[in-house]
MARMAR-556937 format. One record per atom (N, C-alpha, C, O): residue in one letter; x, y, z; atom name. Coordinates in Angstrom, 2 decimals. Each point is the difference from the previous one (the first is absolute). Layout:
> rest,X,Y,Z,atom
> A,X,Y,Z,CA
...
! end
This chain:
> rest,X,Y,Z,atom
> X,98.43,56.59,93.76,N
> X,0.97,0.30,-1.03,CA
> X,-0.60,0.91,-1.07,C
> X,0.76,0.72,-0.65,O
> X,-2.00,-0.71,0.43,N
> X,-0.38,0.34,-1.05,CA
> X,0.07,1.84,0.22,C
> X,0.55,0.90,-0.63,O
> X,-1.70,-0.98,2.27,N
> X,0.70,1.53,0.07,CA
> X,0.82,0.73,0.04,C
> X,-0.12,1.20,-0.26,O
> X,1.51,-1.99,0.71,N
> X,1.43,0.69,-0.29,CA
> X,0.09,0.58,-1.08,C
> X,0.40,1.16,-0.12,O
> X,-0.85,-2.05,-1.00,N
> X,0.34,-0.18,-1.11,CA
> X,-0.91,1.60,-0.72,C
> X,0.48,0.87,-0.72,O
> X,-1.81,-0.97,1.24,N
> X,-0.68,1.47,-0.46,CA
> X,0.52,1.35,0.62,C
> X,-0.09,1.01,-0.70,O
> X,0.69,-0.92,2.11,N
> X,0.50,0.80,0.35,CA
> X,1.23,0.54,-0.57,C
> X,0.12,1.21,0.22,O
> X,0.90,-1.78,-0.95,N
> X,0.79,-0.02,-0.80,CA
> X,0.12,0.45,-1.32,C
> X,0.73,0.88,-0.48,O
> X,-1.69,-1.76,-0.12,N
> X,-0.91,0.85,-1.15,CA
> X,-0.54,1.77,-0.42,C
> X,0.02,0.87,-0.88,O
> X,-0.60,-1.26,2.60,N
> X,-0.52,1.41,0.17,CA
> X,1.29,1.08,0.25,C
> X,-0.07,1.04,-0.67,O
> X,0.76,-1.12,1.19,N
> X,1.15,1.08,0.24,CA
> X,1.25,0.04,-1.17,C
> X,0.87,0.88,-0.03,O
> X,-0.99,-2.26,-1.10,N
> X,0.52,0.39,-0.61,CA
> X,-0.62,1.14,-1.13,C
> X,0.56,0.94,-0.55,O
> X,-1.91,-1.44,0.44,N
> X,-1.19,1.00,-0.78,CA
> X,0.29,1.34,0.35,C
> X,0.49,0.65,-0.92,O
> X,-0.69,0.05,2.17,N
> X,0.68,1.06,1.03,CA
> X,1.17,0.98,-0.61,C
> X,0.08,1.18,-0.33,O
> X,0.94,-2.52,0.37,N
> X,0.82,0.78,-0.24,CA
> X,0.48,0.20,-1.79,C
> X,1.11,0.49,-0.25,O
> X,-1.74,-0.76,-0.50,N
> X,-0.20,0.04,-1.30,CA
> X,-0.88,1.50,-0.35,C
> X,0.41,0.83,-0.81,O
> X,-1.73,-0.70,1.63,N
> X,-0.50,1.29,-0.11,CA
> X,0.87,1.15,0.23,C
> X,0.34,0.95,-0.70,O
> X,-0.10,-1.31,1.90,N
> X,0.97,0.88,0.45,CA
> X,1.11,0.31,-0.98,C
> X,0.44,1.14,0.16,O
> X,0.15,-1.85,-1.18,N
> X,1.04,-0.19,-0.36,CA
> X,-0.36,1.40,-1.63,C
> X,0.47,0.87,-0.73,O
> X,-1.90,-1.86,1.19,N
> X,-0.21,0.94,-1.83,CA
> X,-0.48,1.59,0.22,C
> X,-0.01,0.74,-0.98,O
> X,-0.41,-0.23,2.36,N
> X,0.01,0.86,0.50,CA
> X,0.75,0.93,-0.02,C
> X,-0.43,1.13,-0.21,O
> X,2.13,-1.42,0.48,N
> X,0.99,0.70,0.38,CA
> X,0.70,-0.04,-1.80,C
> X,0.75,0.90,-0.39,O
> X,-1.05,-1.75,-0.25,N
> X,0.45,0.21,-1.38,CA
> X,-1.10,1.39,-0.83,C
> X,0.38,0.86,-0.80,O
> X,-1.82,-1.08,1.37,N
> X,-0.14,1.02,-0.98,CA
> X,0.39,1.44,0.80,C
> X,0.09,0.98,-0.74,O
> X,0.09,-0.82,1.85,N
> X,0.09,1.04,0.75,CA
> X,1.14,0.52,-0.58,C
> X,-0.01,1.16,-0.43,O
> X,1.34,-2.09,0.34,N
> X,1.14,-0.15,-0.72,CA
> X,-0.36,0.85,-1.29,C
> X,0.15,1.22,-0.12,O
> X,-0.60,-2.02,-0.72,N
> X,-0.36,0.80,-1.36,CA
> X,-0.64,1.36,-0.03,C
> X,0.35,0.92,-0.74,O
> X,-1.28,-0.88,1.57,N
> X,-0.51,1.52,0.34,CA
> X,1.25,1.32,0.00,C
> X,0.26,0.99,-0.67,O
> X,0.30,-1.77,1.96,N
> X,1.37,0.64,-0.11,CA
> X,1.00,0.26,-0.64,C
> X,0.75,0.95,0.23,O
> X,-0.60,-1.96,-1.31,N
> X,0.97,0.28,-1.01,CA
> X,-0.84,0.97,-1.34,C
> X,0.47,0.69,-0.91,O
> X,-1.07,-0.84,1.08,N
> X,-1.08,0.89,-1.43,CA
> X,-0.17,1.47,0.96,C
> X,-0.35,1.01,-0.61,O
> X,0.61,-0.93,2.15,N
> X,-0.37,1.85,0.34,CA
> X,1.63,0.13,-0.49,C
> X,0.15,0.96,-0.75,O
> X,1.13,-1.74,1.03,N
> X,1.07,0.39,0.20,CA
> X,0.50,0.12,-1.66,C
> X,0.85,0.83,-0.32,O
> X,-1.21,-1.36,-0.25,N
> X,0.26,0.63,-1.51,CA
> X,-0.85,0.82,-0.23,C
> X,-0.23,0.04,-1.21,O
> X,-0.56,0.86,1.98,N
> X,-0.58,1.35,-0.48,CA
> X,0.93,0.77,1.01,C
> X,-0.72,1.00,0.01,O
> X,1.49,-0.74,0.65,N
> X,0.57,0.39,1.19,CA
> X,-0.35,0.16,0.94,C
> X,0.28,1.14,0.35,O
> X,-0.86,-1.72,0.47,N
> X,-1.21,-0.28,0.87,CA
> X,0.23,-1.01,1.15,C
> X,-0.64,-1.05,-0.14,O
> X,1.57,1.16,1.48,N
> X,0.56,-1.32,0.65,CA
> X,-1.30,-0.07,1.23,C
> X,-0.17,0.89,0.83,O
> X,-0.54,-1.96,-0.92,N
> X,-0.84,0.00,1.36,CA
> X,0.21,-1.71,0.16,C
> X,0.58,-0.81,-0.72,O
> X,-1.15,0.70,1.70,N
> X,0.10,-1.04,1.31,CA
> X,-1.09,-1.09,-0.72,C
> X,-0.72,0.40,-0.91,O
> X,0.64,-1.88,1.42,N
> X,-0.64,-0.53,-0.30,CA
> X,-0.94,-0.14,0.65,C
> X,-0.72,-0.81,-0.58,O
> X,0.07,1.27,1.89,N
> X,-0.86,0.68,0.33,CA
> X,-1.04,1.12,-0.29,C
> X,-1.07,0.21,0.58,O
> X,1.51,0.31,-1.40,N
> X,0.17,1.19,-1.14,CA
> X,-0.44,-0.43,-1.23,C
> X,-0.68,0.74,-0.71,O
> X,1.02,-1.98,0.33,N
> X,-0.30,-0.86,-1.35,CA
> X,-1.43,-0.30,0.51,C
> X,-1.03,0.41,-0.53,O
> X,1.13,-1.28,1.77,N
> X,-1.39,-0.60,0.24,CA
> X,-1.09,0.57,0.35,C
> X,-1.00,-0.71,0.03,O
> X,0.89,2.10,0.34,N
> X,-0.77,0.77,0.45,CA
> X,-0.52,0.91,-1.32,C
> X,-1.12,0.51,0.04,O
> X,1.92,-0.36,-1.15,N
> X,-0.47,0.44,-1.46,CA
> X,-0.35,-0.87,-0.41,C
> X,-1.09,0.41,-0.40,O
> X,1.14,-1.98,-0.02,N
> X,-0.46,-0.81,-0.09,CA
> X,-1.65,-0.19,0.35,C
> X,-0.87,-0.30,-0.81,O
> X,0.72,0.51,2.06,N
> X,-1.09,-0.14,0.49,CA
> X,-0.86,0.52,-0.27,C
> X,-1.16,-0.41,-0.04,O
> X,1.74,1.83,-0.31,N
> X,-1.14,1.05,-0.40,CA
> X,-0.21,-0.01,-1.08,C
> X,-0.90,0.73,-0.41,O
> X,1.67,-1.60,-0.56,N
> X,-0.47,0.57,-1.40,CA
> X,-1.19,-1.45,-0.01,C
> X,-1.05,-0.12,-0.63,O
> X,1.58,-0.66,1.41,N
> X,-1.36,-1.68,-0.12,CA
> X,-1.42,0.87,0.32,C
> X,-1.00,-0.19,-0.69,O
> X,1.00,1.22,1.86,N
> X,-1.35,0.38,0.90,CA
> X,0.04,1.28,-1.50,C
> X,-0.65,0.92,0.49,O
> X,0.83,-0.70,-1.16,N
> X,-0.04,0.90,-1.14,CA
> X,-0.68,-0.81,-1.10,C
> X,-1.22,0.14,-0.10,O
> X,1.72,-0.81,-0.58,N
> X,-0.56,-1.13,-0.84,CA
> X,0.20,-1.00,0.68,C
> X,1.01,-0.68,0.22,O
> X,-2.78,0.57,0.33,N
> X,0.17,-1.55,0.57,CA
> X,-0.23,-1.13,-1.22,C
> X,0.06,-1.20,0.26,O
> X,-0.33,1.68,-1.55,N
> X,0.47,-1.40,-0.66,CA
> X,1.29,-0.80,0.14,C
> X,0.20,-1.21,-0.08,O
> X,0.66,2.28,0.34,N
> X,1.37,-0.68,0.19,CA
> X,0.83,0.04,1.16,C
> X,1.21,0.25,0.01,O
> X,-1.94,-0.52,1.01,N
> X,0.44,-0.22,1.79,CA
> X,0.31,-1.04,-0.25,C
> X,1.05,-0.15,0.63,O
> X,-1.32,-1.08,-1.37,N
> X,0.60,-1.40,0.17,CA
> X,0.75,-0.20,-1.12,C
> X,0.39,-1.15,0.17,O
> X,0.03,1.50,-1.13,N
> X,1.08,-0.16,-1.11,CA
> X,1.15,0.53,1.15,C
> X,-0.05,0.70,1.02,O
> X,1.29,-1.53,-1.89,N
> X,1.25,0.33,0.32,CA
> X,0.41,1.36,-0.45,C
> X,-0.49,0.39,-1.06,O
> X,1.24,0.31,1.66,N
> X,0.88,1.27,-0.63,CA
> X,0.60,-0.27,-1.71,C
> X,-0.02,0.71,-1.00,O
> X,0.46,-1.91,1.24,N
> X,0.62,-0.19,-1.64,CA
> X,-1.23,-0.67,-1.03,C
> X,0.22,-0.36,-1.15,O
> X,-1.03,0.31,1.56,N
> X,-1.25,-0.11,-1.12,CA
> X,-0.99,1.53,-0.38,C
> X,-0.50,0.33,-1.08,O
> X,0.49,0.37,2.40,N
> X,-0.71,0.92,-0.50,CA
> X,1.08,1.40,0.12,C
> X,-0.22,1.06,0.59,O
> X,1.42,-1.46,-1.32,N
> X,0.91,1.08,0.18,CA
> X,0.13,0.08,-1.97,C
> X,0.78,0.76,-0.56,O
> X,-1.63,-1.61,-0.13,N
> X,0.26,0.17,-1.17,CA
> X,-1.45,1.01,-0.25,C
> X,0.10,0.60,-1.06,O
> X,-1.05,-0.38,1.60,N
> X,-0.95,0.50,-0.36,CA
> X,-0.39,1.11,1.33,C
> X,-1.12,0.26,0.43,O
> X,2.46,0.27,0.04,N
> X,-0.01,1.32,0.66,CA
> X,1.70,0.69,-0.51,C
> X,0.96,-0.35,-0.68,O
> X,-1.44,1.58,1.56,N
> X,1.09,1.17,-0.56,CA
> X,0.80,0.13,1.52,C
> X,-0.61,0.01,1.06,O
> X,2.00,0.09,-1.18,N
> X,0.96,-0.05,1.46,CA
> X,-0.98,1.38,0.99,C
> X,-0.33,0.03,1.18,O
> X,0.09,1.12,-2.49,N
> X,-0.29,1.33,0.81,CA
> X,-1.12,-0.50,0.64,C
> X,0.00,0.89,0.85,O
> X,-0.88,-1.51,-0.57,N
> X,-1.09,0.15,0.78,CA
> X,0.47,-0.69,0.93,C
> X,-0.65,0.07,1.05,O
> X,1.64,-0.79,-1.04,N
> X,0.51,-0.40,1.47,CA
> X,0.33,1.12,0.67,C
> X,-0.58,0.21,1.07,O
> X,1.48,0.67,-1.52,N
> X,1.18,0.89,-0.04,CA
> X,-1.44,1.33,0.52,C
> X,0.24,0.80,0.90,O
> X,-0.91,-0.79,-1.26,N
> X,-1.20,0.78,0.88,CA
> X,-0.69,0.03,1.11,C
> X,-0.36,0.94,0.70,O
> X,0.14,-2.67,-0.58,N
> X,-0.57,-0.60,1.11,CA
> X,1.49,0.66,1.17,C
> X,-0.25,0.79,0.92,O
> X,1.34,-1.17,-1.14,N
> X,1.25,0.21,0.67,CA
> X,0.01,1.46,0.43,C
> X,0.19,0.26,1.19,O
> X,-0.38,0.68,-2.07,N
> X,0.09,1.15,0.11,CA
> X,-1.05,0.23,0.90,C
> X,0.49,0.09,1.12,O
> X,-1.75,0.06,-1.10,N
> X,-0.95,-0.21,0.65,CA
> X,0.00,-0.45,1.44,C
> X,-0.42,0.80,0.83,O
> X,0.91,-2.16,-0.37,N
> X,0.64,-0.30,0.65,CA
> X,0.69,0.81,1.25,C
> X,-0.40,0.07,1.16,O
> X,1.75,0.60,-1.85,N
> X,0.59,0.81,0.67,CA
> X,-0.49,1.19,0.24,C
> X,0.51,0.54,0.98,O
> X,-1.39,0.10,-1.55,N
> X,-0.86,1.01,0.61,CA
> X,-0.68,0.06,1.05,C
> X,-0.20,0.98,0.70,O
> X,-0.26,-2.29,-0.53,N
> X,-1.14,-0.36,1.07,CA
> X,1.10,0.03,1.04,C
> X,-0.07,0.90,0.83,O
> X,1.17,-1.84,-0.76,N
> X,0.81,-0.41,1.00,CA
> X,0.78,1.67,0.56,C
> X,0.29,0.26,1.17,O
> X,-0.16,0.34,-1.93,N
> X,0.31,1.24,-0.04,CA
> X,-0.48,1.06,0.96,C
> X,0.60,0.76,0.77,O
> X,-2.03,-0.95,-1.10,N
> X,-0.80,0.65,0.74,CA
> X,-0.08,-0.08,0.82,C
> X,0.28,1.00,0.65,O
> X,-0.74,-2.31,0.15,N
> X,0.06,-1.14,1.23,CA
> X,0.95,0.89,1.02,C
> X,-0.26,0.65,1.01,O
> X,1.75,-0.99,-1.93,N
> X,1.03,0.58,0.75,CA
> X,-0.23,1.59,0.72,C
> X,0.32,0.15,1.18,O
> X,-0.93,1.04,-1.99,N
> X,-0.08,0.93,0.27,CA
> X,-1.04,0.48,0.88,C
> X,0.19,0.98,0.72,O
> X,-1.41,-1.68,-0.74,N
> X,-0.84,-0.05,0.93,CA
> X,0.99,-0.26,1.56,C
> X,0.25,0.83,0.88,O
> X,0.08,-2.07,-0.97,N
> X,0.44,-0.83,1.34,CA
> X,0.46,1.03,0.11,C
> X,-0.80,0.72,0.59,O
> X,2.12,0.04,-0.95,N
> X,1.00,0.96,0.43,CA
> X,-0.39,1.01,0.59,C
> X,0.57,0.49,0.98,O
> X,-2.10,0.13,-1.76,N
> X,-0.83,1.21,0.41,CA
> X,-0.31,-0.06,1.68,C
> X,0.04,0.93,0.81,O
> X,-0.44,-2.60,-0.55,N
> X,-0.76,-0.47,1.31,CA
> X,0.88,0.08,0.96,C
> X,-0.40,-0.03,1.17,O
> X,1.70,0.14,-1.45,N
> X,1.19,-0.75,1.11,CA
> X,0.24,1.95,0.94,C
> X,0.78,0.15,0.95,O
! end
């Protein structure tokens, strides 16, 4: 019984990360879309990521803790940035075909 009981635990833990995951991705998204800016939450999480491997002091803070002591534009760069690379990608492949 007891392990039921941790397995349970554990997936409710799971789905709580998960939960707070898709909220800040959420918020990501609502802070590009009031600059006019509509991207994917895939898109959230992948700027996200880069700005943690950027300042790794703050790879483990939440988006809404270290969103008071950053600026939207350096997201909004990482993004831009972003689409250049993916950009390129594209034009290469196209070159090869």
């Amino acid at each position: 019984m007891g392990f039921v009981k941790t397995q349970i635990y554990f997936r409710e833990m799971m789905n709580a990360i998960v939960f707070l995951q898709d909220e800040e991705k959420r918020a990501i998204q609502k802070d590009f879309r009031e600059q006019g800016l509509f991207i994917s939450l895939m898109e959230a999480e992948a700027i996200w990521y880069t700005y943690g491997l950027n300042h790794s002091d703050s790879i483990w803070k939440s988006y809404k803790e270290e969103k008071q002591n950053m600026d939207i534009k350096e997201l909004m760069d990482i993004y831009v940035e972003m689409s250049e690379v993916e950009k390129d990608r594209k034009e290469k492949f196209r070159k090869t075909i």
